[in-house]
C-alpha positions in Angstrom: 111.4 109.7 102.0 108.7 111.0 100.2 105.4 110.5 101.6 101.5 111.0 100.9 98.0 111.0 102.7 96.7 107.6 101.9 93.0 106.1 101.9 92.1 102.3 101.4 90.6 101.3 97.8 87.3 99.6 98.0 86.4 99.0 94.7 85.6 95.6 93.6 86.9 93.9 90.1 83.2 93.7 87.9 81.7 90.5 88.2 83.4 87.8 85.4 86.6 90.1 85.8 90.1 87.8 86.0 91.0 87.6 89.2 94.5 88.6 90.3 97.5 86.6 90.4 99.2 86.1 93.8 102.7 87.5 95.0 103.7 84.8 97.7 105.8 85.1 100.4 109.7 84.3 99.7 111.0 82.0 102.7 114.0 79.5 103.7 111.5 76.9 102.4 111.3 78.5 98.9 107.2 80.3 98.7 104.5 80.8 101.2 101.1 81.1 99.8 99.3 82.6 102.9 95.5 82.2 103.3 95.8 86.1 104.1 95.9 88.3 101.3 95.4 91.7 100.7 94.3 92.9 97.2 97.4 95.3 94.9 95.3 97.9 92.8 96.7 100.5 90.5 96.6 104.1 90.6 93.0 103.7 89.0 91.5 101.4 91.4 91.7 98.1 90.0 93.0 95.0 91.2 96.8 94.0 90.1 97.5 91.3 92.7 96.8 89.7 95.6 99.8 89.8 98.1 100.8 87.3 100.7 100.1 88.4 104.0 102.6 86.8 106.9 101.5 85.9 110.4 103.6 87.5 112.9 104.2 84.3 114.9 105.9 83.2 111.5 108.0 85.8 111.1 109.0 85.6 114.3 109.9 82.0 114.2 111.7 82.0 111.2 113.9 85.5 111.7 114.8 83.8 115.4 116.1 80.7 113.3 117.7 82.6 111.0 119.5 84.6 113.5 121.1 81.5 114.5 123.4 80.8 111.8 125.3 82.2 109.3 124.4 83.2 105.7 125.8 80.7 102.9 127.2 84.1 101.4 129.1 85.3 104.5 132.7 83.4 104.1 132.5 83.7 100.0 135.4 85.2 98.4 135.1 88.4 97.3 135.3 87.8 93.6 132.9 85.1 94.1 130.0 87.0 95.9 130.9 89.8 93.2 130.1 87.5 90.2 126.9 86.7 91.9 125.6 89.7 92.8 126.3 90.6 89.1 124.4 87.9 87.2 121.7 88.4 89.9 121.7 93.0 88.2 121.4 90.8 84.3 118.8 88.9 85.7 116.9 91.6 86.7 116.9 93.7 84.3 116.6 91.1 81.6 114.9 88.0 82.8 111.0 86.6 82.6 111.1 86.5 86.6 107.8 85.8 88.5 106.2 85.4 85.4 107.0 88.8 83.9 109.0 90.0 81.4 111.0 93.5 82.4 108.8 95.6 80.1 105.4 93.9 81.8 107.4 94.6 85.6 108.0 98.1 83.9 104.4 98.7 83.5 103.0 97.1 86.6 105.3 99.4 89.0 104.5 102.4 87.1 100.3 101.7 87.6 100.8 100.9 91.1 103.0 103.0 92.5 102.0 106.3 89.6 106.0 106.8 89.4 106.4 107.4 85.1 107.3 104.1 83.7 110.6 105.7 82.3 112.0 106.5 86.0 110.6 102.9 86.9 113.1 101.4 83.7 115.8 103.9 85.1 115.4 102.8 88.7 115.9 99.2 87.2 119.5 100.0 85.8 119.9 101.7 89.3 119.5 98.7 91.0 121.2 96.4 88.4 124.5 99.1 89.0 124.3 98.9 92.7 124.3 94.9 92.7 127.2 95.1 90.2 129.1 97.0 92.4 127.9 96.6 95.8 131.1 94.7 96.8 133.4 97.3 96.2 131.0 99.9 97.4 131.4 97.6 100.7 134.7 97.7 100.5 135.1 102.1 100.1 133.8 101.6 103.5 136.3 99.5 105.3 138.6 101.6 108.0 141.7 101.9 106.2 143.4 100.2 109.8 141.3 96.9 109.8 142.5 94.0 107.2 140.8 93.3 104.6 137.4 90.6 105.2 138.7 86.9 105.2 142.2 88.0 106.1 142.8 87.2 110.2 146.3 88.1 111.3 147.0 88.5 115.0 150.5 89.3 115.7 151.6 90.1 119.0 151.3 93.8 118.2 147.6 93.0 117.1 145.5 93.5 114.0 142.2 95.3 113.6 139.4 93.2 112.5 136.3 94.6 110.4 133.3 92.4 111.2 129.6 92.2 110.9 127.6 93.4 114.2 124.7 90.9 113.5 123.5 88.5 111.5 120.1 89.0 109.7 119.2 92.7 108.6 115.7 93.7 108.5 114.8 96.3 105.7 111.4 97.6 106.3 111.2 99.0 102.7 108.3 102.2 100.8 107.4 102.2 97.7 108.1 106.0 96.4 111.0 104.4 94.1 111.6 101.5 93.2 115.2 102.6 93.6 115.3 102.1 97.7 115.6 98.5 97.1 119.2 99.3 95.8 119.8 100.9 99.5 119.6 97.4 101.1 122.3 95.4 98.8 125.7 96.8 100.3 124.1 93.8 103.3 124.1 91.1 101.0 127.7 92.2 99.9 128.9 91.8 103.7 127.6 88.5 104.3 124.3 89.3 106.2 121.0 87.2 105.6 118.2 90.1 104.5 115.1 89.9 105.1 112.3 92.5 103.4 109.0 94.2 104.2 107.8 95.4 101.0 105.5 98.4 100.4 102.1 97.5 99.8 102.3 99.9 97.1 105.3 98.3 95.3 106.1 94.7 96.3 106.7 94.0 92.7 110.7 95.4 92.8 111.7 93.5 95.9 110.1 90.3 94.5 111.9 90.1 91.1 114.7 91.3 92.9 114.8 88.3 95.5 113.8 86.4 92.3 116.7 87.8 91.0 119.1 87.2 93.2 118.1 83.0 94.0 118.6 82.6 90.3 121.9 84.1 90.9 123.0 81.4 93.5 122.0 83.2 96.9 120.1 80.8 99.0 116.4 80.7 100.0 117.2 81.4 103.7 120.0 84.3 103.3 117.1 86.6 101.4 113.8 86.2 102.2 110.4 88.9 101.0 108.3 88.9 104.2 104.6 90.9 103.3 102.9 92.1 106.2 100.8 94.2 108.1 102.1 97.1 110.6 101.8 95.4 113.5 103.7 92.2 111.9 106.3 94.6 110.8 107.0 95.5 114.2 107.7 91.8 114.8 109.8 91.8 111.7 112.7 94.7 113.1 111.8 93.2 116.6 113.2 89.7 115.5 116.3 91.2 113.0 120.2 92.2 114.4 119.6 95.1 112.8 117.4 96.8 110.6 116.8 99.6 107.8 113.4 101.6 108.0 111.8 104.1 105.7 109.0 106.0 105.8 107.9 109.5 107.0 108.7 111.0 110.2 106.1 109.3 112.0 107.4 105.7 110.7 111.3 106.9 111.7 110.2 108.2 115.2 107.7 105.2 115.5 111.1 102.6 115.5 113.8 105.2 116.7 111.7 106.3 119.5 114.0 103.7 121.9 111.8 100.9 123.1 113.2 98.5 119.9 116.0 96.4 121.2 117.4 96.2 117.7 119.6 99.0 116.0 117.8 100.9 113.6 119.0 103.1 110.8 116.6 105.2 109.9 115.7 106.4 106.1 112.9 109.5 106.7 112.4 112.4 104.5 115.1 114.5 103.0 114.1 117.7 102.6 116.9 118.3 99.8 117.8 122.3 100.0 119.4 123.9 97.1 121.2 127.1 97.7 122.1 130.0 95.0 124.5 132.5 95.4 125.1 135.3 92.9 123.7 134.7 89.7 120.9 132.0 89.3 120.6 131.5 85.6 122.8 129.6 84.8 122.2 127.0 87.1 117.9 127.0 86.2 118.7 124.0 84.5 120.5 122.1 87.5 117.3 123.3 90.0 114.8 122.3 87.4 116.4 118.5 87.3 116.7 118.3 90.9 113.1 119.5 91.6 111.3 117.2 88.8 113.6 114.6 88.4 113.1 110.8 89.2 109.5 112.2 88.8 109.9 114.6 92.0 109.3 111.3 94.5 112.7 110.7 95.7 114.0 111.5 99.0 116.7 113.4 97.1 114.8 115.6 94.7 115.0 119.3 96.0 112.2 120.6 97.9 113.4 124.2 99.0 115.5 126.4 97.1 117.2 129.5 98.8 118.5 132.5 96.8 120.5 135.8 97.1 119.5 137.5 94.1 116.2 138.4 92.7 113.7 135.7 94.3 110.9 136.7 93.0 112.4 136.4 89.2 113.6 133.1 90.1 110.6 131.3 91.2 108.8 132.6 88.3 111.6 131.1 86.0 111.2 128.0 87.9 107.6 128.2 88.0 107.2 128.9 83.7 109.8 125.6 83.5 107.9 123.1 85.8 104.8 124.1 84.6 105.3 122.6 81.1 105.4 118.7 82.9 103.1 116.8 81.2 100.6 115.2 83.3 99.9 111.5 81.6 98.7 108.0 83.0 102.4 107.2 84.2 102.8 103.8 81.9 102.5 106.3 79.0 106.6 106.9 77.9 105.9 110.5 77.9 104.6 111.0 81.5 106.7 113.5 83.8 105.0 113.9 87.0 103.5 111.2 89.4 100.0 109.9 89.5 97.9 108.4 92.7 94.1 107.8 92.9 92.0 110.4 92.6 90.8 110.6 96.4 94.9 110.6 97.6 95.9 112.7 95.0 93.1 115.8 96.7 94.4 114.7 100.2 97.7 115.9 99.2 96.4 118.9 97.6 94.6 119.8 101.0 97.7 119.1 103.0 99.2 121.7 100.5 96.7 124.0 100.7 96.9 123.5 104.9 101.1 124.2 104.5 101.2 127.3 102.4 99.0 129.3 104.4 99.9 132.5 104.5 102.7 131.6 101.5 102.8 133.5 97.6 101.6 130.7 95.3 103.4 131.1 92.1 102.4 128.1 91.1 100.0 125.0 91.7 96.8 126.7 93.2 95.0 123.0 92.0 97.4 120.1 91.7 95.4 117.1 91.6 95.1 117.1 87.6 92.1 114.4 87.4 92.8 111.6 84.6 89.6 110.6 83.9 89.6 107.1 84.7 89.7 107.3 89.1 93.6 108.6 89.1 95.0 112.1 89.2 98.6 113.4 88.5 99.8 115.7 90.7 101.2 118.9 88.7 104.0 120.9 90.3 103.8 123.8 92.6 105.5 126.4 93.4 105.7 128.7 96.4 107.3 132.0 97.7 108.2 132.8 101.3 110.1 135.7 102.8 112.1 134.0 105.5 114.6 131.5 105.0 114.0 130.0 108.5 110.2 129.0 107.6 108.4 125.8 108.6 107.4 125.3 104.9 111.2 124.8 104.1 110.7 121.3 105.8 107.4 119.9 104.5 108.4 117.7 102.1 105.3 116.6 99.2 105.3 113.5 96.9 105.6 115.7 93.8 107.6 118.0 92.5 106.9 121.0 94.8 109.0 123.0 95.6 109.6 126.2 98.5 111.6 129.4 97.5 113.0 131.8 99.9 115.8 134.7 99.9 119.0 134.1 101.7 122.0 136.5 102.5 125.4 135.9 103.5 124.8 136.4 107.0 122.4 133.6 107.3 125.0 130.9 106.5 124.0 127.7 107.0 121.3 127.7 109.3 118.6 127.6 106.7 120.1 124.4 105.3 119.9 122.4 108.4 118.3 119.1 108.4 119.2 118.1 104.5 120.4 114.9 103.1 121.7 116.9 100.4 122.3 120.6 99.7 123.2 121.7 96.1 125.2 125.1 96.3 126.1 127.3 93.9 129.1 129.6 95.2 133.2 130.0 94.6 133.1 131.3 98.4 135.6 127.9 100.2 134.7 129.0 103.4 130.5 128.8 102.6 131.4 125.0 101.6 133.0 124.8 104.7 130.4 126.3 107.1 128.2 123.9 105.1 130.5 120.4 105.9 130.9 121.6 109.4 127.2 121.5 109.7 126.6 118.2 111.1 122.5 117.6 109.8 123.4 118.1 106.2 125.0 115.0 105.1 126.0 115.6 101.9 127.4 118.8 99.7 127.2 118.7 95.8 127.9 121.9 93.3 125.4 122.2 90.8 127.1 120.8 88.0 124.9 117.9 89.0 121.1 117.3 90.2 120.5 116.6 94.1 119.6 113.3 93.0 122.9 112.3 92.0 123.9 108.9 93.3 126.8 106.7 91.2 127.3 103.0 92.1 130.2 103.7 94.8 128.7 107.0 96.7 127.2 107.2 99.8 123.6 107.9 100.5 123.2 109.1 104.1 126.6 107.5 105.2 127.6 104.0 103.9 125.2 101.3 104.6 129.0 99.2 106.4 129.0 101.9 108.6 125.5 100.5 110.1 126.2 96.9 109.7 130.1 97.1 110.9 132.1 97.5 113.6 136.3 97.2 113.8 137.7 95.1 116.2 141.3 94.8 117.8 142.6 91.3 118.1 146.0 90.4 119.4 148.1 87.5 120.3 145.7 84.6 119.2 
């Protein structure tokens, strides 16, 4: 996931200003308006909402009752559950919900979070797709030995059973893209209760999509929004079977470190690689979409290219092509590249600065592109290294930044450890082999596609069943 410096807003609305409206807590008992609130500003500085903050011995209470029982979804028939989770995607993309119509939601993510309001409406159809489909996307990842869910049959000989590991799922979500919040549905489609930790930076997706999805017929206690403070959230995956967590590497390594009783499946940066053998050209296209695509904040937009021919043309191609991004207040339908406030957006130029020491810049000596109004976009930047085994290859920026480096044959796939995707460019079988048989890349794509591909029905880093499943024999009952 992509991550950035942050700093605490402390600017105060003018005196006579409307005061924000309140994002409560969603909970078995329907809303919890907290006395504890912390105040939602946008990209500028001002105040969007005040967010419910959750006591820890709340969450704790509730996730231990939860835990206890089993979620009103979890014995629904298939085609049932499916219909659901398919009027919740039309409700969400075309509902009033929370008192916001999808164009105002549109708008509101894209000034809080800086992402361009026209990934924030594609992000929407993402997550309306993955509801639509998250049954059968369940289903793709069912052992082909265990029966189908619903179906018990023990003969003698014995039957394998596919079966949820836990109850309640904990999804300690970020707020990069609003799209992670269609990472945590695949749950709901297996019968788990969910409970959420939203961003600070973005609680408005999870809340119209729990909104969403009680409209659709899911009940208050089998999805619940839980806002919080770190320390609660520990209390949140402490109190959950199992639980999904994103963030940098210091969040994944903070809750995979070993002292959490409960499973975690971490969801950490991806530092996407891009490979090109022979020829670039015709594939400038491809690396220019997967660099600057989504707005260049996804965990799968490329962040290191490595190529065999003529590196130095090629990040200069790349450089002249990112460079025309237009940098725009990000509710504005023809902004490109992400925005944060003014004071983030330079500690993300610094840690730049600090990472390409001693690195070419092609591109991107200033990044932080100041708006005017207390908000900065952050203009792509390119950078050329002469070993494909650098650090920089792994330092993965919120924007679309990008690290260019040669590569020859006899490197193989060393270079291209550690990705969640690697786009490759090559007829050579046996380089797409070396590739799969690396086990730290977890996915392979040619580049007749961006990085950032992901259709209803594909995995992202696995399927989310493998996590929440386990097959189990059973025999002569």
């Amino acid at each position: 996931m992509k991550t950035a410096p942050t700093t605490v807003g402390t600017s105060r609305p003018s005196a006579g200003a409307v005061q924000p409206a309140v994002i409560d807590a969603l909970v078995p008992e329907g809303t919890y308006r907290t006395t504890r609130r912390e105040t939602v500003r946008d990209v500028a500085g001002a105040p969007l909402v005040e967010l419910a903050q959750v006591p820890g011995l709340y969450v704790t209470r509730t996730l231990d009752r939860l835990r206890r029982s089993q979620a009103s979804s979890a014995d629904q028939s298939r085609a049932r559950l499916a219909g659901r989770l398919r009027s919740a995607g039309s409700a969400f993309t075309s509902d009033t919900l929370g008192g916001l119509t999808p164009q105002e939601h549109h708008r509101r993510v894209a000034r809080a979070t800086g992402v361009p309001v026209s990934v924030v409406r594609t992000a929407t159809t993402t997550i309306a797709e993955a509801l639509a489909n998250a049954v059968d996307t369940a289903e793709r990842a069912r052992p082909r030995a265990a029966l189908p869910r619903g179906r018990r049959h023990a003969p003698n000989s014995g039957a394998v059973l596919w079966r949820r590991r836990g109850r309640l799922f904990g999804v300690n979500a970020s707020g990069n893209h609003p799209a992670v919040h269609s990472l945590w549905l695949e749950a709901l489609a297996l019968g788990y209760r969910v409970a959420v930790r939203p961003s600070r930076r973005d609680p408005f997706t999870p809340y119209r999509l729990i909104l969403a999805l009680r409209s659709a017929g899911f009940a208050d206690e089998d999805v619940l929004l839980l806002p919080c403070d770190h320390g609660v959230a520990d209390a949140l995956i402490h109190g959950s079977d199992l639980a999904m967590v994103f963030g940098g590497d210091e969040t994944v390594d903070r809750y995979t470190g070993g002292w959490h009783r409960t499973p975690v499946l971490p969801q950490g940066p991806g530092r996407v690689k891009i490979l090109l053998t022979g020829p670039w050209e015709p594939h400038l296209d491809a690396v220019v979409d997967s660099v600057a695509g989504l707005g260049g904040v996804s965990c799968l937009n490329a962040t290191a290219v490595l190529v065999e021919q003529d590196v130095r043309g090629f990040a200069e191609a790349l450089a002249e092509r990112l460079s025309a991004l237009r940098a725009r207040p990000p509710e504005q339908v023809d902004a490109q590249l992400p925005c944060l406030p003014l004071a983030e957006a330079r500690a993300v130029e610094d840690a730049l600065r600090h990472g390409a020491a001693g690195c070419e810049t092609v591109l991107g000596d200033l990044v932080a592109h100041d708006l005017g109004d207390g908000s900065a976009a952050l203009q792509p930047a390119v950078h050329l290294l002469d070993d494909p085994m650098a650090g920089q290859l792994g330092l993965e920026l919120p924007f679309p930044c990008v690290w260019v480096a040669p590569w020859s044959m006899d490197r193989g796939a060393a270079p291209l450890r550690g990705s969640l995707v690697v786009g490759v460019s090559t007829k050579d079988p046996g380089l797409v082999n070396a590739l799969l048989a690396e086990p730290s890349i977890r996915n392979v794509y040619g580049l007749d596609r961006p990085t950032w591909w992901l259709p209803p029905g594909m995995p992202h880093d696995g399927f989310l069943a493998e996590f929440l499943m386990r097959s189990t024999a059973l025999a002569g009952t």
